[in-house]
Structures are given as C-alpha cells and as structure tokens.
C-alpha positions in Angstrom: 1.3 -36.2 29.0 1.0 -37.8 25.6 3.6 -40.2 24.2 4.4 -38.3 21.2 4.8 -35.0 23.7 7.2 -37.4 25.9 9.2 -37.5 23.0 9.6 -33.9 22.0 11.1 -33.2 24.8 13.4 -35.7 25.3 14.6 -34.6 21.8 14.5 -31.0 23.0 16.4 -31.3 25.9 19.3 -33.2 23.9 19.2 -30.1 21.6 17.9 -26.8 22.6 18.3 -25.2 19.6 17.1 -28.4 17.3 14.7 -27.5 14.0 11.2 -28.2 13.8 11.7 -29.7 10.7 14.6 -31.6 11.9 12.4 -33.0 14.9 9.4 -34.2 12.8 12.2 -35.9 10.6 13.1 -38.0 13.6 9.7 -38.9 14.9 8.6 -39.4 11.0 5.3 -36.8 11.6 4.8 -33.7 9.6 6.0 -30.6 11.1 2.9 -28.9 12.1 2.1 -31.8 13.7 5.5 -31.2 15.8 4.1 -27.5 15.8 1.2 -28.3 17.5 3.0 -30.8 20.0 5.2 -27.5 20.6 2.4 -25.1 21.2 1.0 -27.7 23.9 3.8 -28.1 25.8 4.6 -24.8 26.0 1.2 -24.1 27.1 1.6 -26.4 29.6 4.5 -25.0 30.9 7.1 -28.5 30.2 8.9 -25.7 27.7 9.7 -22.5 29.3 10.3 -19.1 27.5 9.1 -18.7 24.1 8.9 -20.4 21.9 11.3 -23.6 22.8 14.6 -22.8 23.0 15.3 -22.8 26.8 16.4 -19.6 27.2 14.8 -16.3 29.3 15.2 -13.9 27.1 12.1 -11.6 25.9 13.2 -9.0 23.5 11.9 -8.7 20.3 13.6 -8.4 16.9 12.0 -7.0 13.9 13.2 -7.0 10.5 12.2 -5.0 7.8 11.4 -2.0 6.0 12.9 2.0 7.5 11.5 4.9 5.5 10.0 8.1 5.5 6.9 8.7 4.8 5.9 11.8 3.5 1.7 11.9 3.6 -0.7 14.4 1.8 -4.4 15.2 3.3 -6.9 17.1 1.1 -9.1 19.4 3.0 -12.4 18.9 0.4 -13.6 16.2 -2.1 -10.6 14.6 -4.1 -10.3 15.6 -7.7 -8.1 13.8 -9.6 -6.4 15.7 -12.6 -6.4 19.0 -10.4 -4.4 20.9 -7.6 -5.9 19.7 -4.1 -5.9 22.4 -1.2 -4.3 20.4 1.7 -1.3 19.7 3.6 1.6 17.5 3.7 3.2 15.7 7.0 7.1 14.1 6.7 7.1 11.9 9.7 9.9 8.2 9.8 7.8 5.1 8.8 8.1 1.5 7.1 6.4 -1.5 8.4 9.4 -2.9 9.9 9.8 0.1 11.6 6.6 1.0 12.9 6.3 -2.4 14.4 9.5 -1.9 16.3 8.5 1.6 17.0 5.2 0.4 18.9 7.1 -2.1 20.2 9.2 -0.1 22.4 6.0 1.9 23.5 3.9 -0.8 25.0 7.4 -1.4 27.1 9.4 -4.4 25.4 13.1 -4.5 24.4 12.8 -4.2 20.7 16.0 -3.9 18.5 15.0 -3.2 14.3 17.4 -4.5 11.5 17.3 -2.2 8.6 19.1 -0.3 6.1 19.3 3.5 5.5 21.0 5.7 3.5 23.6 8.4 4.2 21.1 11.5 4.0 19.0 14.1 5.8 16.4 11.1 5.9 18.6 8.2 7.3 19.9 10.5 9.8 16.5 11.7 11.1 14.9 7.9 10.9 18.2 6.9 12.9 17.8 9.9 15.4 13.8 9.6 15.6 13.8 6.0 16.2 16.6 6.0 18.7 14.4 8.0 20.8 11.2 5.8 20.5 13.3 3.4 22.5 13.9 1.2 19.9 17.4 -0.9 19.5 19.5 0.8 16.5 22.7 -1.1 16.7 21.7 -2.9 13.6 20.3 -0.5 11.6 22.6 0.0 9.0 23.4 2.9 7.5 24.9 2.2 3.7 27.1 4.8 1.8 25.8 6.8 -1.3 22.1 5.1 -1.2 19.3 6.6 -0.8 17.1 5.7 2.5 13.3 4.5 1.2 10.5 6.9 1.1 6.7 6.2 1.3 4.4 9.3 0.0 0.4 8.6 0.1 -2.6 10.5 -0.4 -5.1 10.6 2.2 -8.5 11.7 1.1 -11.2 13.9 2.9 -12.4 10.2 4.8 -9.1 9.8 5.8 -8.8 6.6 3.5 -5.3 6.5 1.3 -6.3 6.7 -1.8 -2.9 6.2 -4.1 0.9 5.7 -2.7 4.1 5.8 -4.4 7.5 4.2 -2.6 10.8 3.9 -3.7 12.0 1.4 -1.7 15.0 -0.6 -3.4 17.7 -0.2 -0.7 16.5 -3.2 0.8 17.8 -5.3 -1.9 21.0 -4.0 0.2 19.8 -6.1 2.8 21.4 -9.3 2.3 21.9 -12.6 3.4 25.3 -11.8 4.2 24.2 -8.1 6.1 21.6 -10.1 7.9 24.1 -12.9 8.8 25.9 -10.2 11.2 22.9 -10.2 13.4 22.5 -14.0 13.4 23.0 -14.1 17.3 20.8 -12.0 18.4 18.0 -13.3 15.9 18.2 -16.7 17.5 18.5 -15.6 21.1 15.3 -13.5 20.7 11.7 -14.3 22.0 10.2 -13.1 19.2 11.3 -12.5 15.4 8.8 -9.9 13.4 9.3 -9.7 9.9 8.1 -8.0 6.9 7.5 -9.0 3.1 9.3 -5.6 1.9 12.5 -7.9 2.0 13.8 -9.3 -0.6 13.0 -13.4 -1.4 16.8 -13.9 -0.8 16.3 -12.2 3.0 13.1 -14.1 4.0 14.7 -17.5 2.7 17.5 -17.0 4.8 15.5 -15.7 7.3 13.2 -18.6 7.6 15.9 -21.1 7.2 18.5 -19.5 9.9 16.7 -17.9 12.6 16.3 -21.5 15.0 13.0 -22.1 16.9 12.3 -18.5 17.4 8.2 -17.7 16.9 8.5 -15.9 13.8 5.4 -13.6 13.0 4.8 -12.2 9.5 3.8 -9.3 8.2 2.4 -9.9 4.7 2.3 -6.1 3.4 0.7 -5.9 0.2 -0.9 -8.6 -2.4 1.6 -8.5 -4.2 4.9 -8.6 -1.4 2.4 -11.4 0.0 3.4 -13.9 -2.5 7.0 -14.2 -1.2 6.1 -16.0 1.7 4.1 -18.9 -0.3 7.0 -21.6 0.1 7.3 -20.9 3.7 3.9 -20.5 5.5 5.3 -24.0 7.3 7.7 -21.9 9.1 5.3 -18.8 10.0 3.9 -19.2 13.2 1.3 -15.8 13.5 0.4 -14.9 10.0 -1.7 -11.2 10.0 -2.8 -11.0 6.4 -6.1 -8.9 5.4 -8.8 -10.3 3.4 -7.0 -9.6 -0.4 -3.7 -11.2 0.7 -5.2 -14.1 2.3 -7.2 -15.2 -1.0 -4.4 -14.1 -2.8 -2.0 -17.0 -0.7 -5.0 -19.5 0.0 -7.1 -19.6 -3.5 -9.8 -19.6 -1.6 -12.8 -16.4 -2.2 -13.3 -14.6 1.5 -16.6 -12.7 1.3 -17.9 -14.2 4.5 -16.8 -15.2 7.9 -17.6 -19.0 6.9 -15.3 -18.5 4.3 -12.5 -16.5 7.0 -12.9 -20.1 8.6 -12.3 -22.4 6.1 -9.2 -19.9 4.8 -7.8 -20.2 8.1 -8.2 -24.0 8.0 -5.8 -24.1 4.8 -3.1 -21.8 6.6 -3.1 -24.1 9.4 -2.9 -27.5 6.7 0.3 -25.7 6.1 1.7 -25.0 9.5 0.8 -21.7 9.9 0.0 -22.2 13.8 -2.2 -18.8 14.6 -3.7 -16.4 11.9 -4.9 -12.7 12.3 -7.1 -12.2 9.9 -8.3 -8.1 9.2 -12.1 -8.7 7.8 -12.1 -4.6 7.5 -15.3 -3.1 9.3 -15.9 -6.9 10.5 -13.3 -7.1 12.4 -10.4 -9.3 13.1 -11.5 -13.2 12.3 -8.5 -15.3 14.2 -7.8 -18.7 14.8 -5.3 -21.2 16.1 -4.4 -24.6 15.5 -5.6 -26.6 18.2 -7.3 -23.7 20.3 -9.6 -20.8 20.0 -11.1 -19.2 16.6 -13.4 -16.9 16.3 -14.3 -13.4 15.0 -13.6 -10.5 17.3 -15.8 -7.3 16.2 -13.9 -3.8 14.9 -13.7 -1.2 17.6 -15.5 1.7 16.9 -13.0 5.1 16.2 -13.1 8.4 14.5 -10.6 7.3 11.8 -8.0 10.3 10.7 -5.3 8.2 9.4 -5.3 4.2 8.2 -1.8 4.2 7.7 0.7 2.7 10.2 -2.9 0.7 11.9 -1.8 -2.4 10.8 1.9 -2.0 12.4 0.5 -1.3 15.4 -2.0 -4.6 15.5 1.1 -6.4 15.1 3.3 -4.8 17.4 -0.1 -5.5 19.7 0.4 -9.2 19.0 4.4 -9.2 19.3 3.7 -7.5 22.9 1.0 -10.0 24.0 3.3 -13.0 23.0 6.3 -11.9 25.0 3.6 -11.1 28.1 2.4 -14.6 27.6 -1.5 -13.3 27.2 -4.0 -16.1 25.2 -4.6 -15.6 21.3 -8.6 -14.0 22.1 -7.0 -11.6 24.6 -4.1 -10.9 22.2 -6.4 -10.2 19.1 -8.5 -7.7 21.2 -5.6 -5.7 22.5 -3.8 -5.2 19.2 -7.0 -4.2 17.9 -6.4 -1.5 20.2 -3.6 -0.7 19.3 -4.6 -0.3 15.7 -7.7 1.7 16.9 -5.6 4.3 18.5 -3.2 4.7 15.7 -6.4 5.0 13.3 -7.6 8.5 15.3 -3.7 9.9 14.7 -2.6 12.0 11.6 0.8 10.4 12.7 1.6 6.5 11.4 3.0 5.8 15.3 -0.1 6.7 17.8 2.9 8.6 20.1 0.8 7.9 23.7 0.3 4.3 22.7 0.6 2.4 25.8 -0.8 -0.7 27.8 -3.0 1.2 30.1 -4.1 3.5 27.2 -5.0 0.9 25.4 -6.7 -1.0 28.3 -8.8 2.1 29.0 -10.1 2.0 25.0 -10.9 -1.6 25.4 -13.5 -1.0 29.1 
C-alpha cells in the first residue's frame, strides 16, 4: 500500500464521516487527488461499503424533480401551425422521479425527496410512486401549490420535438425542507440528484451530504450550468454531448474529442463520466481506470423520454451491486434501451434479468 493511501486511512478511521476537502487540507494535496486515493482503496477493499464512510448501508436516495407528464404522439408527419391527429398519455414523471422509480425496479431500497402539490396530480404521483416500490416518506406534499407538469410532443419517429414544463414548486424545495432529511442523506450509499433544483438546493446539497458518492444528473444545457462550481464534488457525472461542451468549453464532434472532454471533468474531480454520444453510444471514463466508448444498443425507439432516467438509475444500481464502470455503462445502456421501445417514461418490466437477456 502506498504512503499517501496509509494515510487516508489513518485519517479515516479517526473520522468516519471526515470531508474530502477537509482530508486533502490535512495532507496539503488537491482533492481529486484524495478522490482518487479514495476510489483505490475502496477498490481494494481497505474501505468497506460505499463510498467511505464505514457504514453497511445500500439504499439509494434521489433528489429531484416529481411531475406529471402529460405526452402527445402524432399518428402522420408533424405539421406545425395545424391540428395533428394523435393521442395524448398522462402518466407520473420528473427526472428525480423516474430515477427513483427504476431504482426500486432493478430491486434496491430507493427513497425520493420531492415536493408536490395538494391536487389530483400530487395525489396520483404520491399513490403511483408508492407502488413502484419507491420510499415516499419525504416526498412532500405542500399546501395550495401546484405539483410540476411536463407536456412534450412526440413526432411520428418517436423523437420529442418541443416540451413545455411548469416546474417552479421546487423553488419550495429548500435548504431548510432538505435539512429534514439530512440523516438519511448522509447514511445512504448512494445520493442521485438532479439539476431541476434550485442553486440554493444543490449548494447545500453538495456541501452537507458527507462522503456519500453523489451522481448527477445534468438535465438540460441550460439546468447544466448550475453545477459548474461543484464538478469537484460530483463523483459520476452523465451529461450528453450539448451539456458537456456547454460545462467543459471544449467542441465534441468526435470520440477524440469525448476523450479529451472527459480529461477536463476529471482535472476537476469529477471521478467517472457517462458520456451519451447519441447513436455512438455511451463514451465513459474514469479517473485512474478504464475509458472507452461502449457502442448504442440497437432498439425500435417509441419513446426517448424517461431513457436517460433509466441509464442512470442503471448506474445507481450497479454502484450499490459493486459491478466495474465498463460493466456498469453496458447495463444502464440497457436500461435506457428498454425504456426507449415503451410509450411509457418508466419501462414497467425493467428488471436485472430483463435487461441481462437484451444485453446476450
């Protein structure tokens, strides 16, 4: 064992629950280089459980965003300007959500933290999600607002083609709200959150939720930009091509250029990235071990909504199963593959041995 990994855990085992930050501090390194120390050791098996607080506990807490969403499908050629022949599908959604949502499927404790409102649609996401198997005790359900609502359009390809949400009870979702949930946050194996919070939630997020792995979801180009002061505390980043030049500077056209993006996520302490190179595939990478570009599955696409969620509920899964980064990658692609051929945003037979049989 290496000198500098000697140390770590000498510091670790004074103080369980003691900061990254606070560690490289001490040793006078930088804190992905305490990061990568970390990720060793753990490997290794000197740190037990995830991440490394010593602790055996394995569910998975994901905070985020709880809406409905409400999706339109054209039966012909989209004509803008005009009344489309189609149909129209209510169904509960939100990032946050669906990640719990798929979650629970593949088998793991997952508890959500949202906010709904006090009408027809809070009551039906509460009621719908209790029965996916997910955690509800802190989804919280706020007098006189209105719970969030998605509503896309979903051309004859099956592509979305325009979306309008109304999302602002989540600025309800408060440092203070969050606060109430602080022990469970830190005494999870995994924390999962999205960028539909509010800066003031992801700061205190980020700051208070320990040595828990925190994944991210980045959302959008334009929710990406929230998370640019803490990449150092993100440890599996799953941006698409757009958000990733959009946080890096850097043009990704080709998988050279995937590579070199990746490169400047890690400078930052970003420890593992996921990134979607759309009918390329998934090009991922980790600081310190394997990168490479893993090709897209091939699928009879009905729906591309929720197929992100489910990729990272795929990665959550294979992190509290304690499966390598390439055979994580491959089965949340599965995941995402079998939500893809679903008019619903949750695939509702997503499973491990479901996926498993896609991936033979």
């Amino acid at each position: 064992m290496a000198n500098r990994e000697k140390q770590i855990l000498q510091i670790i085992r004074r103080d369980p629950f003691i900061q990254q930050q606070e560690i490289a501090e001490i040793l006078g390194v930088s804190r992905s280089c305490v990061a990568g120390h970390i990720m060793n050791l753990t490997k290794k098996g000197n740190i037990k459980g995830k991440g490394y607080i010593l602790s055996e506990n394995s569910y998975a807490v994901t905070i985020g965003a709880a809406n409905m969403d409400v999706t339109s499908y054209v039966f012909s050629e989209l004509i803008y300007g005009d009344s489309n022949p189609g149909k129209n599908k209510s169904t509960v959604g939100g990032v946050g959500r669906n990640i719990a949502h798929n979650i629970a499927l593949l088998g793991n404790e997952s508890y959500l933290i949202s906010v709904i409102g006090d009408d027809i649609y809070g009551e039906t996401l509460f009621e719908k999600t209790k029965l996916s198997g997910v955690y509800t005790d802190y989804l919280h359900k706020l007098s006189g607002e209105s719970t969030s609502t998605y509503h896309s359009l979903i051309d004859e390809q099956g592509e979305m083609q325009v979306a309008v949400n109304d999302m602002s009870i989540l600025e309800k979702l408060t440092p203070a709200l969050l606060s109430q949930s602080k022990a469970l946050i830190q005494n999870a194996g995994i924390l999962i959150i999205d960028c539909n919070l509010t800066e003031d939630a992801l700061a205190w997020l980020f700051s208070y939720a320990g040595n828990i792995p925190i994944f991210v979801d980045t959302v959008s180009t334009f929710k990406a930009n929230k998370i640019r002061h803490w990449l150092s505390h993100i440890h599996t980043l799953k941006p698409n091509r757009l958000e990733a030049e959009i946080l890096s500077g850097i043009k990704i056209t080709t998988l050279a250029d995937a590579a070199n993006a990746s490169f400047w996520f890690h400078q930052q302490g970003v420890q593992r990235i996921a990134l979607s190179m759309g009918t390329e595939g998934v090009y991922y990478s980790e600081i310190g071990g394997v990168a490479g570009c893993s090709p897209a599955i091939p699928i009879n696409i009905v729906n591309a909504n929720g197929a992100g969620d489910a990729m990272m509920a795929g990665l959550a899964h294979c992190w509290l199963e304690g499966m390598s980064w390439e055979e994580s990658i491959r089965f949340s692609q599965g995941c995402s593959a079998l939500t893809l051929s679903s008019e619903l945003t949750n695939y509702p037979n997503l499973s491990c041995s479901r996926v498993k049989k896609l991936l033979e």
